[in-house]
C-alpha atoms as one frame of an Amber mdcrd trajectory, in Angstrom:
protein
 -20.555   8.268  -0.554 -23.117   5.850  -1.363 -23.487   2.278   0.743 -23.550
  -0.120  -1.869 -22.890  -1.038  -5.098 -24.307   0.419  -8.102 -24.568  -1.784
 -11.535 -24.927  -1.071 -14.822 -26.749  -3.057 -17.598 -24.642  -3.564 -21.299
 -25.740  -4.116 -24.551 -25.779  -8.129 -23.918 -27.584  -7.837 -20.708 -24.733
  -8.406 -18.177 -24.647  -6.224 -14.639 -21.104  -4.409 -14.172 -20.765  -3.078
 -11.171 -19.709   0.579 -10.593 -17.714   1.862  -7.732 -18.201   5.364  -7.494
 -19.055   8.404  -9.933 -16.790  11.782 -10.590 -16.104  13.973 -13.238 -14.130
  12.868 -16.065 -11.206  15.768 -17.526 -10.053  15.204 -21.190  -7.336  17.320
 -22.523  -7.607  18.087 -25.565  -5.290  20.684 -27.477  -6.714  23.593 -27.030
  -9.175  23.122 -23.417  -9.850  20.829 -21.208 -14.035  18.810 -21.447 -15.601
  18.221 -18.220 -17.878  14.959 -17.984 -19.793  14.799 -15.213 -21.373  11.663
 -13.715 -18.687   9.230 -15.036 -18.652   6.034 -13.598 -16.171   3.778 -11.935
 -16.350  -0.097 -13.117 -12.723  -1.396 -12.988 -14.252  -4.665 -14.813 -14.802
  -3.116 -18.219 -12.386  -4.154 -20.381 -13.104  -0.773 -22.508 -14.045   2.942
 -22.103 -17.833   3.395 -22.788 -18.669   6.888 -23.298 -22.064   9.068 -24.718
 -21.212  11.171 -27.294 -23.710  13.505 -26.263 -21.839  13.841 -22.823 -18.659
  15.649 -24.501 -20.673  18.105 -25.576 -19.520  21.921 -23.778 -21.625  24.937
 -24.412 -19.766  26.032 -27.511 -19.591  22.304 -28.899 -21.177  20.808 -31.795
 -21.402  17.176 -33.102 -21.748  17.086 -37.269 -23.158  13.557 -38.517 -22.181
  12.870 -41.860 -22.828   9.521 -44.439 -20.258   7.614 -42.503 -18.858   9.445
 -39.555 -19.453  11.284 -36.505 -17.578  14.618 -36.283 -16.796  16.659 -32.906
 -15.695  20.383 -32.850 -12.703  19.487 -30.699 -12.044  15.889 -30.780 -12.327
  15.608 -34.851 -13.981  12.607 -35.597 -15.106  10.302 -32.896 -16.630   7.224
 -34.512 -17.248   6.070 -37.867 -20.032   4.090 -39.208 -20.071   0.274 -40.204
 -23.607  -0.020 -41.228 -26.159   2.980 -41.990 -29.234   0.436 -41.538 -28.211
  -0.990 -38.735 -26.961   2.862 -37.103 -23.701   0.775 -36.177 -20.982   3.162
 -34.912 -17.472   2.201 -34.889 -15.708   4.493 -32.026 -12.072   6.193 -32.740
  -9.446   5.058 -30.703  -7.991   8.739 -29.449  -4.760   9.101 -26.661  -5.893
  11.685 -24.292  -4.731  12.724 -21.133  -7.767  12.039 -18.506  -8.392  12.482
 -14.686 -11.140  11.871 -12.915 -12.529  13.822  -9.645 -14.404  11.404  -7.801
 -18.115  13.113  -6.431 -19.812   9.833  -4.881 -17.939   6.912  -3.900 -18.865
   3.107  -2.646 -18.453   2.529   0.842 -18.565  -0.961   0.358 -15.172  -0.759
  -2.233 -13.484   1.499  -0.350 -13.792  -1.018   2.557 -12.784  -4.180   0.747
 -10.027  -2.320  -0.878  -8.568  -1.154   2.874  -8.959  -4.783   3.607  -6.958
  -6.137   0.728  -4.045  -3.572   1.279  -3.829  -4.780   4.881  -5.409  -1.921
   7.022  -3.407   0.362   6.436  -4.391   4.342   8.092  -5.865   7.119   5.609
  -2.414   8.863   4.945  -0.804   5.637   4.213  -4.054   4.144   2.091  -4.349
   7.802   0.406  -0.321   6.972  -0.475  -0.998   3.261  -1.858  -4.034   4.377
  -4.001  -2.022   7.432  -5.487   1.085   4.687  -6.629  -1.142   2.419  -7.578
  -2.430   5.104 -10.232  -5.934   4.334  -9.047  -8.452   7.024  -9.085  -8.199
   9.410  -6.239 -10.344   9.646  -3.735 -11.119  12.442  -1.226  -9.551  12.104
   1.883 -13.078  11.863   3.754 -14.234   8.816   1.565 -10.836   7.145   2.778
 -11.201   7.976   6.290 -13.739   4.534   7.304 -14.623   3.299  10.426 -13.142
   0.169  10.495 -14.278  -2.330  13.144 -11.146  -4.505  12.917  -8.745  -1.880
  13.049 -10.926  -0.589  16.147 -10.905  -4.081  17.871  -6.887  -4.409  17.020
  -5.428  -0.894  16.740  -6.413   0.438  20.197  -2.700   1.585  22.940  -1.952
   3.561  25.831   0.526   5.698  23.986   3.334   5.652  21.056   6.880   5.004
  22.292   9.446   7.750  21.889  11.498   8.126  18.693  15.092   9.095  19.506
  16.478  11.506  17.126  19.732  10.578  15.514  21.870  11.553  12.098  19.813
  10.935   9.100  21.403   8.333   7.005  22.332   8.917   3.232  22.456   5.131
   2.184  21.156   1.594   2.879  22.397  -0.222   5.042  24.504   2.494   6.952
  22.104   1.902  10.255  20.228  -1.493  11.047  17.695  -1.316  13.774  16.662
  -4.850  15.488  14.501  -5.973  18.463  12.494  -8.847  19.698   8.894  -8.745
  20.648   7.915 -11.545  23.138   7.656 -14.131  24.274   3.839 -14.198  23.464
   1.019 -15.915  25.705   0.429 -18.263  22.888   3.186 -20.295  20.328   2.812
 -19.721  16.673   1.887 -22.366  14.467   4.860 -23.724  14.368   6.476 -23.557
  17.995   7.631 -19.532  17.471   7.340 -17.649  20.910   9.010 -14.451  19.614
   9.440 -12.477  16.850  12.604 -10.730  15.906  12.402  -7.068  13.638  15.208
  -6.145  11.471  14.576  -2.293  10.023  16.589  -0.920   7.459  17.097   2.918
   8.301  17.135   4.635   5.268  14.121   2.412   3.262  12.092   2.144   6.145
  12.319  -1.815   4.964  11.171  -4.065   7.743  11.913  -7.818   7.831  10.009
 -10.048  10.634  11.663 -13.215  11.857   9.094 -15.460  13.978  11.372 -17.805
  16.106  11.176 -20.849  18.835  13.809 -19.031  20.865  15.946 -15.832  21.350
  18.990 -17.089  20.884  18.304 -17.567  17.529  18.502 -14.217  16.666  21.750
 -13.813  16.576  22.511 -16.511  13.450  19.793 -14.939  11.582  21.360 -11.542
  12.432  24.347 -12.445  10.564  22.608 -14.374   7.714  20.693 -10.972   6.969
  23.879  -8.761   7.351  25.500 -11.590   4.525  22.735 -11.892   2.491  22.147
  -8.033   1.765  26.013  -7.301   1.432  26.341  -9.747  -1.147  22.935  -8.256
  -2.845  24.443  -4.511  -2.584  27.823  -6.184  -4.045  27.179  -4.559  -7.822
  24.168  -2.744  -6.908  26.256   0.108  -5.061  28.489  -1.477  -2.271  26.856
  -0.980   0.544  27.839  -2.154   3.558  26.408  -2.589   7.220  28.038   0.343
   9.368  25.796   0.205  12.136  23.735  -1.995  14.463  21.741  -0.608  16.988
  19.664  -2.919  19.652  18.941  -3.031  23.517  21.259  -4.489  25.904  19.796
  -7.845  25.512  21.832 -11.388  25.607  20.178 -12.258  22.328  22.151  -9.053
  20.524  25.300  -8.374  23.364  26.945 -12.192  23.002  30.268 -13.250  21.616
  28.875 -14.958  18.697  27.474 -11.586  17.547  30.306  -9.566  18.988  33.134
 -10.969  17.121  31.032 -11.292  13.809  30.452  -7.294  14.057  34.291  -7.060
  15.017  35.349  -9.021  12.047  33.053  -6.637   9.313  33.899  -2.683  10.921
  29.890  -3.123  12.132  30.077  -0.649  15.079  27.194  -2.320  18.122  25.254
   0.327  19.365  23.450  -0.532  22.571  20.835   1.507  24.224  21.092   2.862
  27.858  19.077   0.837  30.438  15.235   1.951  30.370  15.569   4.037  28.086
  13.375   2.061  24.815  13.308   5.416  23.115  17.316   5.043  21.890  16.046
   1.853  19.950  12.416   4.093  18.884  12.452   2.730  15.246  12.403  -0.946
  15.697   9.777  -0.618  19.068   7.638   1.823  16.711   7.832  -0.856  13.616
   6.721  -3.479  16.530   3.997  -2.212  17.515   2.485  -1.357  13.866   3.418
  -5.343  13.307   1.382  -6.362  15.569  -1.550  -3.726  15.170  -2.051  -4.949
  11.809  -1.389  -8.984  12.836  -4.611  -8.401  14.990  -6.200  -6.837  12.838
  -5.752  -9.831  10.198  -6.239 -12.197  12.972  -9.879 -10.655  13.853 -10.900
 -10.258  10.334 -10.048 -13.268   9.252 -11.247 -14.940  12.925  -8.604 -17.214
  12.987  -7.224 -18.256  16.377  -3.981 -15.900  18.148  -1.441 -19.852  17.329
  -1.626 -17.908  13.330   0.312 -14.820  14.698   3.373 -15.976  13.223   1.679
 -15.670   9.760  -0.073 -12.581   9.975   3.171 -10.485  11.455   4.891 -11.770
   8.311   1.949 -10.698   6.322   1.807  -7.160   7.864
């Protein structure tokens, strides 16, 4: 890993930068051509490549009056003007990888940034679906001094183990965090987590007080029913929360009564029953200090960065 950013001068003088350098695999047919020392530079519009540099042992390039010839590509570019040595390059498909050997510790740390801190498993995970080039594991594993400042805790709370579910929707996991020493933006002093158990899907809800959880409860239990309508069918079968007046009211009673949504409560100090929702808690608000202190923006913009994480 180098520190900073290498650049590269083009034909019309301009300095594109390069982000790291690996070997670049072509398939071809018959073998595969190694090409070492390829560079990164996500800003060229087009692959530049030396001719020379596709060259094996056992390769050949033939020059002829108008076109350049390689023993396992065929020919590779075509000339527009013999006085001028202007080469027109071939447009081939070929199937390409590239192993990264020396990568920009500056890029890798913007691009952690931009994804929202994520940890290496999860950033290793968002490159690789992103079809970005793939990194070692070591280049992803940065010191971060946000996440450092905003990631620190005593210890992870217990998961409990229950049935896996087979659809969405089947379980709904919900809890409130709060209230916090300082009001959002807007007047919010909690913030209520609604966690889908099969997608993993978390949806924050920054609110004034806790009794308004239970109307946005049922306007999230509506709202996805109706979106599952033609899209499968499914249906809530499940809500699991603590014993708290915000989830265990009549308002929220009778609407679960009226839709078959079975309330499961947890037992009385025992946070582990409702693991799922305090686990996606505390990631929420890892990452919302960790936006907070990068961006140095004062705690009143929590509301903001929880929804943003």
């Amino acid at each position: 890993m180098f520190p900073e950013i290498k650049y590269v001068q083009v034909a019309n003088g301009e300095k594109v930068p390069v982000f790291g350098f690996g070997t670049l695999k072509l398939q071809t047919n018959d073998s595969i051509v190694h090409v070492k020392y390829t560079g990164y530079s996500p800003s060229m519009a087009l692959n530049i490549i030396n001719p020379k540099s596709l060259l094996q042992p056992d390769d050949f390039l033939q020059i002829t009056d108008s076109t350049v010839f390689h023993s396992q590509f065929g020919i590779i570019g075509e000339y527009k003007d013999m006085l001028t040595c202007s080469l027109i390059p071939i447009q081939r498909n070929l199937d390409s990888e590239i192993i990264p050997d020396y990568v920009c510790a500056t890029f890798i740390e913007n691009l952690h940034a931009a994804l929202g801190h994520p940890n290496t498993n999860s950033f290793r995970n968002m490159l690789k679906s992103a079809g970005i080039i793939k990194y070692k594991t070591s280049d992803l594993d940065i010191q971060c001094e946000s996440c450092l400042k905003g990631k620190n805790f005593k210890s992870f709370p217990k998961v409990s183990v229950s049935p896996a579910t087979t659809a969405p929707l089947q379980l709904i996991h919900t809890d409130i965090a709060g209230p916090f020493g300082t009001a959002g933006i807007h007047g919010e002093n909690v913030m209520l987590i609604i966690v889908d158990d099969f997608t993993r899907m978390k949806f924050v809800f920054p609110l004034k007080h806790k009794s308004e959880a239970a109307e946005v409860i049922i306007n999230w239990i509506n709202q996805h029913e109706r979106y599952f309508t033609s899209r499968g069918g499914y249906r809530v079968s499940s809500l699991r929360s603590d014993n708290g007046g915000e989830f265990v009211n009549s308002r929220l009673q009778q609407f679960c009564v009226h839709h078959g949504i079975k309330q499961e409560t947890t037992v009385p100090y025992s946070s582990e029953q409702n693991g799922v929702a305090e686990r996606a808690i505390r990631s929420i608000e890892d990452k919302s200090r960790v936006l907070l202190e990068e961006a140095k923006l004062t705690e009143k913009f929590w509301s903001y960065s929880m929804v943003l994480s």
